[in-house]
C-alpha positions, 0 to 999 in steps of 0.5 A: 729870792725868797717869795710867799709860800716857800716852805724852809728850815733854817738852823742857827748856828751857835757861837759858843758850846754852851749856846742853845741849837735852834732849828725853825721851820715854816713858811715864808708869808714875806720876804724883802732884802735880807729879811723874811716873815716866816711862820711855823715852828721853833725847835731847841735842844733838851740835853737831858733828853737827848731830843729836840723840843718842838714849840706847841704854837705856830710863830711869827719870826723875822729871819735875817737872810744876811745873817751868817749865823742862820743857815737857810735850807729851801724844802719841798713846796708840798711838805707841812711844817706842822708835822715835821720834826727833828730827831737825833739818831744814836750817832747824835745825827739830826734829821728832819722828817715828816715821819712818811717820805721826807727824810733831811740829815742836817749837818750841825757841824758849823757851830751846831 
């Protein structure tokens, strides 16, 4: 379903309340089976800070699409990974933003 190009976010759910919250998000360079080539930017949580860390590198991950831990959210064609960030409002909600007009509220409630 997946095809070159698309641009997505994928959360991964945590197993236990301990588990680091993990967001990716990036472009889509393959996809085949359950399985899609993706480039972009990883981000884990700061507890200390009470903020998301982005990765300063653009990555190369594979993204098991079958996974049930990783939930895969289809963005805009026209949005830049490099820009986006998350933010966590006072009311612990996280939202992915290009800090302009693009504005995702992510539901970490499912093992987030």
């Amino acid at each position: 379903m997946l095809v070159e190009g698309t641009r997505i976010h994928v959360l991964v759910r945590r197993l236990f309340a301990g588990d680091l919250r993990r967001h990716f998000v990036g472009e889509v360079l393959d996809a085949s089976g359950g399985l899609a080539r993706v480039s972009g930017f990883g981000f884990v949580f700061d507890e200390g800070r009470n903020r998301f860390i982005r990765c300063r590198e653009e990555q190369e991950r594979l993204v098991a699409l079958d996974d049930a831990r990783n939930l895969v959210t289809l963005l805009p064609d026209d949005l830049d990974p490099a820009v986006l960030q998350l933010w966590v409002s006072s009311g612990r909600r996280v939202t992915l933003t290009d800090g302009d007009e693009y504005s995702l509220e992510i539901s970490e409630l499912d093992g987030g």
